[in-house]
C-alpha positions as CSV (number, residue, x, y, z in Angstrom):
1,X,8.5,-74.4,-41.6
2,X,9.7,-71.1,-42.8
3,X,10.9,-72.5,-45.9
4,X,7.7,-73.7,-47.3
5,X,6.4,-72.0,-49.7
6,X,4.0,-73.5,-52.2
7,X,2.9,-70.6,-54.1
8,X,7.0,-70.0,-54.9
9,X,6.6,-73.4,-56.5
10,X,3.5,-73.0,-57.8
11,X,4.5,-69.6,-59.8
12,X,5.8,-71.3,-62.7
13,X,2.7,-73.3,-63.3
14,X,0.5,-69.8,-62.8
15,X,2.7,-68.6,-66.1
16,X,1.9,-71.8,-67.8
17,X,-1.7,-71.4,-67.2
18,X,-1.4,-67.4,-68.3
19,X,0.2,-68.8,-71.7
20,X,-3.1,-71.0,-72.3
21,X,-5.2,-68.4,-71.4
22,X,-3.6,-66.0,-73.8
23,X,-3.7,-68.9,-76.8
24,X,-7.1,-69.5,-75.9
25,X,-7.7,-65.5,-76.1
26,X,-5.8,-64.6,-79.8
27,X,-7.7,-68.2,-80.7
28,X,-11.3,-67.1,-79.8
29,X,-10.5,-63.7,-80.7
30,X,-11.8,-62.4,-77.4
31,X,-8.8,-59.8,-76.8
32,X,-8.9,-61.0,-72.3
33,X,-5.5,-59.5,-72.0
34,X,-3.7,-55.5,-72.4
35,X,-0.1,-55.6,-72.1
36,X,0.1,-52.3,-69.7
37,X,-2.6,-53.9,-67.8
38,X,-1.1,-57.2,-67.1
39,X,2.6,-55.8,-66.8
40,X,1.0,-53.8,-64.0
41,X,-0.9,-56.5,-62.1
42,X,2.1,-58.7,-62.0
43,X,4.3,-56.2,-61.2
44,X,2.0,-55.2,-58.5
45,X,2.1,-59.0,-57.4
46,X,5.9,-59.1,-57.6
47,X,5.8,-55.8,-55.3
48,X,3.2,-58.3,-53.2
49,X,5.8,-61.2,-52.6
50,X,8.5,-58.4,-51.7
51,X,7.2,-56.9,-48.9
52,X,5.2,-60.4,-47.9
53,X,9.4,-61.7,-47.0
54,X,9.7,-58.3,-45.2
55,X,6.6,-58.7,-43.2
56,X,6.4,-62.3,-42.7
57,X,8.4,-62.6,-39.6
58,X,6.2,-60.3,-37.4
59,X,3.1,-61.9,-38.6
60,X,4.4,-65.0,-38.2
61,X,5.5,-65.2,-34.9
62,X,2.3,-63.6,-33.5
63,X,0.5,-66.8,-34.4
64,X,3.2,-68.8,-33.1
65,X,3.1,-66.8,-30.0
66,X,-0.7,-67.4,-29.4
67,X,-0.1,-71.5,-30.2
68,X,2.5,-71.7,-27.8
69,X,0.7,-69.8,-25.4
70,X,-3.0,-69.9,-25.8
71,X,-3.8,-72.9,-27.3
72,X,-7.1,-74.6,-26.2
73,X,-6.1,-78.6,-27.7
74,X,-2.8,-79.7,-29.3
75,X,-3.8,-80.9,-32.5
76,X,-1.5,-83.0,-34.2
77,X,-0.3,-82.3,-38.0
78,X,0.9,-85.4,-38.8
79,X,0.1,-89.4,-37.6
80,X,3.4,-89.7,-35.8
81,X,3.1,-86.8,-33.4
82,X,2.0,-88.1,-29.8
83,X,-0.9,-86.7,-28.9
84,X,-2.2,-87.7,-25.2
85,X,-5.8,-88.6,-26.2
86,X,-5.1,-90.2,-29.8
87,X,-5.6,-94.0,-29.2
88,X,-2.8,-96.1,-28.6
89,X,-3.7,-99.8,-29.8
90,X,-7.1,-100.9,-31.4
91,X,-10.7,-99.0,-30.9
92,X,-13.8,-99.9,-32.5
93,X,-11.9,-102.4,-34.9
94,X,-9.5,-99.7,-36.2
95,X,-5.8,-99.9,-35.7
96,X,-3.8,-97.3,-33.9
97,X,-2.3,-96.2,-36.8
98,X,-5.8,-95.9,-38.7
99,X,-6.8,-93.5,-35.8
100,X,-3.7,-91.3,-36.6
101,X,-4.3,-91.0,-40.2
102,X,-8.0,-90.4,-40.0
103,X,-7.8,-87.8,-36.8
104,X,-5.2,-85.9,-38.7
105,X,-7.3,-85.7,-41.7
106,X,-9.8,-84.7,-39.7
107,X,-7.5,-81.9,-38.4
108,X,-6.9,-80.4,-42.0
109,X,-10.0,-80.8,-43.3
110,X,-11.1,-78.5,-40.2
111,X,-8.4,-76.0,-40.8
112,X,-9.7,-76.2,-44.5
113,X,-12.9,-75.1,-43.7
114,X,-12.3,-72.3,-40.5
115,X,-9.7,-71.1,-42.5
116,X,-11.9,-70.3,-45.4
117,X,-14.5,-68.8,-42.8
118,X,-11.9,-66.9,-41.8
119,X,-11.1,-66.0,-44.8
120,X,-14.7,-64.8,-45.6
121,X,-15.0,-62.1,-43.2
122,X,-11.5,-60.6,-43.5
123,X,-12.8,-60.6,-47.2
124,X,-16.0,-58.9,-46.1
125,X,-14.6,-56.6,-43.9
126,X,-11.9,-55.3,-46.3
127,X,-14.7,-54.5,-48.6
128,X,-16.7,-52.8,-45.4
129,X,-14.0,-50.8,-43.5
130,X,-12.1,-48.2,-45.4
131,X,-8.7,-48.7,-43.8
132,X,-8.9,-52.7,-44.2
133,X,-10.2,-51.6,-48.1
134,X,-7.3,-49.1,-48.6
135,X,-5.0,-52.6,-49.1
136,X,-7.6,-54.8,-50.1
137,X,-8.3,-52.8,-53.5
138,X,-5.0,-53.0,-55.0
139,X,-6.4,-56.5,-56.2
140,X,-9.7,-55.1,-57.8
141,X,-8.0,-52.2,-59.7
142,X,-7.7,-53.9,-63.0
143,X,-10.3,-52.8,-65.8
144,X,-9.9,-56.6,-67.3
145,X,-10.3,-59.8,-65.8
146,X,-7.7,-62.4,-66.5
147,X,-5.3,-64.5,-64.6
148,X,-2.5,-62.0,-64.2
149,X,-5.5,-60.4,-61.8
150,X,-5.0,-63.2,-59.3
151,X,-1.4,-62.2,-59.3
152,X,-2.7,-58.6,-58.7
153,X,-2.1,-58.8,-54.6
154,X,-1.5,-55.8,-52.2
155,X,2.0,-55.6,-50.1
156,X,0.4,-53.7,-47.2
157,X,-2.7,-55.3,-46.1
158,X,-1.0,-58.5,-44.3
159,X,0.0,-56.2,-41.8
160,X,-3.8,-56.1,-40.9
161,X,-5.1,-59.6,-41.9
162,X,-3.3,-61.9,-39.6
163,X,-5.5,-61.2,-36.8
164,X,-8.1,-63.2,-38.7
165,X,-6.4,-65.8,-38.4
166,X,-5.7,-65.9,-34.5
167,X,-8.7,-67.7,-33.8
168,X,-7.2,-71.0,-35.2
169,X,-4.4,-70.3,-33.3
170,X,-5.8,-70.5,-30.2
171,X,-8.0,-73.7,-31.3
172,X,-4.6,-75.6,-31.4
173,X,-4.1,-75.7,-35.4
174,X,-0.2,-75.9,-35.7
175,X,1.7,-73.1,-38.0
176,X,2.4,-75.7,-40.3
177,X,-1.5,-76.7,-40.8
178,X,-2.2,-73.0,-41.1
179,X,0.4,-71.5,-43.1
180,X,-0.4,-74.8,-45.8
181,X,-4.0,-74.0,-45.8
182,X,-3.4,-70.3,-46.1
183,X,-1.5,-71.6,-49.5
184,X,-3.5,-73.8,-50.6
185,X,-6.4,-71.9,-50.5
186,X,-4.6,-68.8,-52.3
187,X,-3.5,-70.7,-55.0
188,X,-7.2,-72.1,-55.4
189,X,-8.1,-68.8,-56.1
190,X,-5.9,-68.1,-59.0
191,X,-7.4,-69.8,-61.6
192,X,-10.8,-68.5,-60.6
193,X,-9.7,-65.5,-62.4
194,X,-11.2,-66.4,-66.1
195,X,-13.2,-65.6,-68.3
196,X,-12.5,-68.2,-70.0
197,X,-15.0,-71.2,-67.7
198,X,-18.7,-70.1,-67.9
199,X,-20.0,-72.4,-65.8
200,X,-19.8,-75.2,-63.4
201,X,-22.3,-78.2,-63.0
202,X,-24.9,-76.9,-60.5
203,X,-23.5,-79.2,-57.7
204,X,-20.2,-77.5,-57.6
205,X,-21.2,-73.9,-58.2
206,X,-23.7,-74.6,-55.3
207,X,-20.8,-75.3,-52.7
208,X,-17.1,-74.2,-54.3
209,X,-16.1,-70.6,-55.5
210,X,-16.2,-70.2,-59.2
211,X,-14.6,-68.2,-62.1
212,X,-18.7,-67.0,-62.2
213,X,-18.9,-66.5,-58.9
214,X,-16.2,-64.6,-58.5
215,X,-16.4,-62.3,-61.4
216,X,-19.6,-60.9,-59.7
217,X,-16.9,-59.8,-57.0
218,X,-15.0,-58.1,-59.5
219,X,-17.6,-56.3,-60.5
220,X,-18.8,-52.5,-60.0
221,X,-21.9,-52.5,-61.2
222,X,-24.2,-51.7,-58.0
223,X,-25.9,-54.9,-58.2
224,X,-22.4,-56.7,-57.9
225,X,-20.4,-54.9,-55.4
226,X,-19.5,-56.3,-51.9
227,X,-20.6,-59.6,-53.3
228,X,-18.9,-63.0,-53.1
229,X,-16.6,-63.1,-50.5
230,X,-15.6,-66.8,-50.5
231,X,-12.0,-68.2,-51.0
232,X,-12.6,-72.0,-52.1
233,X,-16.0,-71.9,-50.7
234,X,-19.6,-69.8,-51.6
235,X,-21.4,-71.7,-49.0
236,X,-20.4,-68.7,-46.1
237,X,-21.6,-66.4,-48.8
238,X,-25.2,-68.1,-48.9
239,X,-25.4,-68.2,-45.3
240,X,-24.7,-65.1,-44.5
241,X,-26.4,-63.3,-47.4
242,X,-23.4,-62.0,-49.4
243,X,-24.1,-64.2,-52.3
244,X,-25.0,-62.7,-55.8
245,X,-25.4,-65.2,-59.0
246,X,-23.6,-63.8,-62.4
247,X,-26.7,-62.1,-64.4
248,X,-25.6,-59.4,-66.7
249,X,-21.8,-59.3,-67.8
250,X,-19.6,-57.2,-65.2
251,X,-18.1,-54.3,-65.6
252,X,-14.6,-54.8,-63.9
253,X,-12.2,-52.3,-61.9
254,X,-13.1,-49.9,-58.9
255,X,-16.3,-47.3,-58.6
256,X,-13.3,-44.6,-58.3
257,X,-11.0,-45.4,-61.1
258,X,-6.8,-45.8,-60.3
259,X,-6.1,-44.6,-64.3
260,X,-2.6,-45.3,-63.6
261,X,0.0,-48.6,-64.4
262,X,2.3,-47.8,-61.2
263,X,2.2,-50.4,-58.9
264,X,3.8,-48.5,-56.2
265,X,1.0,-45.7,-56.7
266,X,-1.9,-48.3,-56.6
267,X,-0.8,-49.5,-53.0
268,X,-0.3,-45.9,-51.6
269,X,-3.2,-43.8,-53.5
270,X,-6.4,-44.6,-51.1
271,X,-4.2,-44.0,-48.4
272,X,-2.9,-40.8,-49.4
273,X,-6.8,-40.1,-50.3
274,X,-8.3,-40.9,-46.7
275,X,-5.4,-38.6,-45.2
276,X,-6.3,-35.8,-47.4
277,X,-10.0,-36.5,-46.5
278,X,-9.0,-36.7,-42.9
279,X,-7.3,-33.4,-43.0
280,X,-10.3,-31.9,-44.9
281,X,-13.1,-32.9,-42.3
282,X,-13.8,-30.5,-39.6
283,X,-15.0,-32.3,-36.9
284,X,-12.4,-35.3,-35.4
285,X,-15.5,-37.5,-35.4
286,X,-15.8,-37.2,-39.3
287,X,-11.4,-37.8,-39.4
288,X,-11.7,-40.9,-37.5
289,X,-14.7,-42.3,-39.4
290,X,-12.6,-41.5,-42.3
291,X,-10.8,-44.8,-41.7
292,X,-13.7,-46.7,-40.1
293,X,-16.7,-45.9,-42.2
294,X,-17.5,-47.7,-45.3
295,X,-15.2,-47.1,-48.3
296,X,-16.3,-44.0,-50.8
297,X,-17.8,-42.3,-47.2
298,X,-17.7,-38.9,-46.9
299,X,-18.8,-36.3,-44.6
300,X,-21.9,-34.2,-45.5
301,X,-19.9,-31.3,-46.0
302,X,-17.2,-33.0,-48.5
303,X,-19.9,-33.9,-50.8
304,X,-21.7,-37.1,-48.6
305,X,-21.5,-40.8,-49.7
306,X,-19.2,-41.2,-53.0
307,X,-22.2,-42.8,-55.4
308,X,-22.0,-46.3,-57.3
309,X,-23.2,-44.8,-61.1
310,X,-24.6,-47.7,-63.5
311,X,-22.3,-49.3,-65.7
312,X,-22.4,-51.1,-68.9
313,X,-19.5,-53.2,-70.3
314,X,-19.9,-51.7,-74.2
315,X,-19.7,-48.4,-73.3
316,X,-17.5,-48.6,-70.0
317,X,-14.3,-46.4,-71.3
318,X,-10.9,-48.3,-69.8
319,X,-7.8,-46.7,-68.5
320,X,-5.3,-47.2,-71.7
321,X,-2.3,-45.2,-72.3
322,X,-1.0,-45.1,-76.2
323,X,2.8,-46.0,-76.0
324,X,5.4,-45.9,-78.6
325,X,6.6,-49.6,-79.9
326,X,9.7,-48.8,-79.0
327,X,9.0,-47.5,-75.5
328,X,7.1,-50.6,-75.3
329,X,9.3,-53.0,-76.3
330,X,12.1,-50.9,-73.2
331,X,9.7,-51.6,-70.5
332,X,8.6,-55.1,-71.7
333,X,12.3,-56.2,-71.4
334,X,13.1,-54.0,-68.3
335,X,10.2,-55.7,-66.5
336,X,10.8,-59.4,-68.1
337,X,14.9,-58.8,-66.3
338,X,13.0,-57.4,-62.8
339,X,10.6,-60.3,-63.1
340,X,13.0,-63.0,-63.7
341,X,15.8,-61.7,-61.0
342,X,12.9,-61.5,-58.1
343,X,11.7,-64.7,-58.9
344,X,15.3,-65.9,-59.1
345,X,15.9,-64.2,-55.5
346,X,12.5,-65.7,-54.1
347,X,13.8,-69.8,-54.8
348,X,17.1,-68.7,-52.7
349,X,15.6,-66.3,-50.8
350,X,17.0,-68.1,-47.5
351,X,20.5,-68.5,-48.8
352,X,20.3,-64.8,-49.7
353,X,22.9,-62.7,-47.3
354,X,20.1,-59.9,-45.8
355,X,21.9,-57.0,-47.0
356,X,22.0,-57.8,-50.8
357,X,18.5,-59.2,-50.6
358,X,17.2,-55.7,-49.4
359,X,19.1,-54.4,-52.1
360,X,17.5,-57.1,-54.4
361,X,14.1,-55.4,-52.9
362,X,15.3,-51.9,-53.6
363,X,16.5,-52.1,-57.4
364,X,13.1,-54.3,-58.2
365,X,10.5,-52.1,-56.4
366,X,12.3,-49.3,-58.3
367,X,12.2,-50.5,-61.8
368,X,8.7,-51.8,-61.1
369,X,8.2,-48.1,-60.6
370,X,9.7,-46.4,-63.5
371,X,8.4,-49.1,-65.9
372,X,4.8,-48.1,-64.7
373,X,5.7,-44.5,-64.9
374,X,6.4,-44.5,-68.8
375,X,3.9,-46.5,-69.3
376,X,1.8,-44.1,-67.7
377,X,3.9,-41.6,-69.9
378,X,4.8,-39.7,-66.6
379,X,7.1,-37.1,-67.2
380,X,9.2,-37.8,-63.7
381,X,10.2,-40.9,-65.6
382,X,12.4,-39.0,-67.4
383,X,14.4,-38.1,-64.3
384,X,14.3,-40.7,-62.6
385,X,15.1,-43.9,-65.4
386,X,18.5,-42.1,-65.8
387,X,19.0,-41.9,-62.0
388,X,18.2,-45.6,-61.8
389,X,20.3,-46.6,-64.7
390,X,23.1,-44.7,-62.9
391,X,22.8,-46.5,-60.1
392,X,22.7,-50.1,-61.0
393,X,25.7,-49.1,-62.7
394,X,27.5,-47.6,-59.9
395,X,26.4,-50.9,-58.0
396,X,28.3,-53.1,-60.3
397,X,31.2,-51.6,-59.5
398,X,30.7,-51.1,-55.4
399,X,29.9,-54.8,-55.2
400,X,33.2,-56.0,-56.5
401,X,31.9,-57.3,-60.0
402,X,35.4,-58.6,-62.1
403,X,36.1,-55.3,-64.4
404,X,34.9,-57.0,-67.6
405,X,31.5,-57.6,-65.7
406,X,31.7,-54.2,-64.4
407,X,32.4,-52.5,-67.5
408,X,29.2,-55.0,-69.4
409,X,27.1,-53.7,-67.2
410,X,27.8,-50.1,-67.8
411,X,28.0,-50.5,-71.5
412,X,24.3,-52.0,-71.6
413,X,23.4,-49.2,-69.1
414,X,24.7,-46.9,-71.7
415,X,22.8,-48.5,-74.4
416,X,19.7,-48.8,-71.8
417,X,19.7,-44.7,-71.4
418,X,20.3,-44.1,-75.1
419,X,17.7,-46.0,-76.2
420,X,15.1,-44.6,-73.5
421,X,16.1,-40.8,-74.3
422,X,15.6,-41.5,-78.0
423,X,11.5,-42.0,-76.9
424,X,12.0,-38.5,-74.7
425,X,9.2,-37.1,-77.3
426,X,6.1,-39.7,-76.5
427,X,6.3,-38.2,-73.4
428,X,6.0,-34.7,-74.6
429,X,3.3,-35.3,-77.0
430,X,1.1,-37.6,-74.6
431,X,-2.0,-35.5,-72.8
432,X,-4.0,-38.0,-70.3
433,X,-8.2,-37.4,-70.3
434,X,-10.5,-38.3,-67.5
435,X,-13.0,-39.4,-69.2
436,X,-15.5,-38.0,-65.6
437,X,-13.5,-34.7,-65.7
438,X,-13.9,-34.3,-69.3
439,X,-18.1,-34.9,-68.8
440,X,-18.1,-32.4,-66.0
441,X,-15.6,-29.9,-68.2
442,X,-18.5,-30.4,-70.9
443,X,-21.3,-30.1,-68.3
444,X,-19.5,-26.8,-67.0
């Protein structure tokens, strides 16, 4: 059961659909993608799928341990499990086997729709309690909207969403129903991630989640946010009265800007922000709230409630960093040989010996890193690309690589170093303006 894993096969056909969302964008001239902003959502993702294999073992045995254990019916996953009250020879003019087939439908469709309920208030809840939100908005830091966003996914909040899912556990739905589901309705949701649709017949937009509906979740203007919750379906939305219609165009990112392409940084920052709040508030009521309340809450005394300003997508200012083409075109191609090796180490991931997978894990959440430092234009980088350099080198050689191999490797590391330490200077020259510091440096 372990070993499926549709979205792993489904990846390639996500890129496909990225490529004819980019040909539709330089067609249409409608400019839907930035390079540092998609290198940083996917990188995020890869960063997402990374600590997904590290975590999956604890979160998947606590289901398995409430099936074994708790279950209220055994619900069969397929027609030739023996279930007890499944009919044995002909009822009602249908055959035994026509019973199977249309109880165990029955089964999935069920687990369709709980799961999606499901789904819906972990949703809602990570948009309503600050420590469930300090995972969640990892996937709503982009400024654009595009379908490297739906590849935009957090590594740490699965260590707080499975208990969502407990529920069907204890109903009787089997992993394998579950875990599908979970899949199936994850991938629905990438190609919701468009601008490119407008709209649906009426019909469909009434009952399924749309790209419409579910840029009006993206959104941050007031009107918009904590809207939409839905996976595959709005319908839990309507009924209990989170649903929003797409009006005016939305203005896409997070009410407190990340300004920042590190994917490492975006999983860790509202964390490291509540803590600081934490420590800041005086009273222990106001530290524990910190983590409980509604995200943006603050105590009186920090400055109250963070407020949700009106935004307007022509004069909205996005985070963009100016990079040299030729730093460019070094973390382009770092990233394209991180993205390629994880995905190669995701298809064998089972066949992978667990002490050169974590290594795998280490070298990919590490280049993820430095390639969103430069382009950030973070000075650090310049410390640590060389240490990291030096290091894959030294682990050609420490893993036994044939001396020609070893030596290719530390030739293109050579040429890797020179050719980053030619761009020192961008670094040098580059100053990074908050546009909301700059307005209250005016103000001042």
């Amino acid at each position: 059961m372990e070993k499926i894993n549709l979205i792993t096969i489904a990846i390639p056909f996500f890129f496909l659909l990225i490529g004819l969302e980019l040909a539709f964008s330089w067609y249409h001239k409608r400019k839907l993608y930035r390079l540092n902003d998609s290198i940083n959502d996917l990188s995020a993702g890869i960063a997402s799928q990374i600590f997904g294999i590290i975590f999956k073992t604890f979160t998947f045995f606590a289901y398995l341990w409430v099936y074994e254990n708790w279950r209220i019916f055994n619900l069969p996953s397929w027609p030739s499990e023996p279930v007890s009250w499944m009919p044995s020879s002909e009822v009602l003019g249908l055959s035994a086997s026509t019973w199977a087939w249309t109880i165990v439908i029955a089964v999935w469709i069920s687990c369709f729709v709980l799961y999606d309920m499901a789904y819906y208030w972990l949703h809602r809840l990570s948009h309503e309690v600050n420590f469930l939100w300090a995972g969640h908005v990892v996937h709503h830091q982009s400024e654009e909207y595009n379908l490297t966003v739906a590849l935009r996914q957090a590594s740490f909040h699965g260590l707080f969403t499975w208990i969502f899912y407990i529920p069907l556990a204890i109903i009787g739905f089997s992993p394998i129903v579950m875990v599908l589901n979970g899949q199936l309705n994850l991938i629905y949701q990438f190609w919701i991630h468009t601008k490119a649709i407008d709209k649906f017949p009426k019909w469909f937009e009434a009952v399924f989640n749309t790209p419409s509906h579910h840029r009006v979740h993206h959104g941050i203007n007031p009107k918009y946010i904590d809207r939409n919750h839905g996976g595959t379906l709005i319908v839990f939305d309507k009924w209990f009265g989170t649903f929003q219609a797409e009006e005016e165009t939305p203005v896409y990112g997070t009410v407190k800007p990340l300004r920042s392409f590190n994917p490492l940084w975006a999983n860790v920052h509202y964390w490291v922000e509540m803590w600081e709040q934490a420590k800041q508030s005086r009273r222990w009521s106001d530290k524990i709230k910190t983590f409980l309340a509604v995200p943006g809450w603050r105590p009186q005394d920090l400055g109250g409630q963070y407020p949700i300003p009106e935004v307007n997508e022509k004069t909205f200012k996005k985070y963009d960093v100016s990079v040299s083409k030729g730093l460019t075109v070094y973390a382009v191609t770092w990233f394209v040989l991180t993205l390629v090796g994880t995905f190669s180490m995701l298809v064998k991931v089972n066949s992978i010996p667990t002490g050169l997978l974590y290594l795998i894990f280490f070298f990919s959440l590490f280049s993820l890193t430095t390639v969103g430092g430069i382009l950030d234009l973070k000075r650090w980088t310049l410390y640590l690309e060389p240490v990291r350099i030096t290091l894959l080198v030294g682990t050609a050689f420490l893993l036994g690589f044939s001396t020609g191999t070893a030596f290719i490797v530390a030739g293109l590391g050579a040429i890797s170093l020179a050719w980053f330490l030619s761009q020192r200077h961008v670094f040098a020259e580059w100053k990074d303006i908050d546009p909301a510091k700059e307005i209250q440096s005016k103000a001042a």
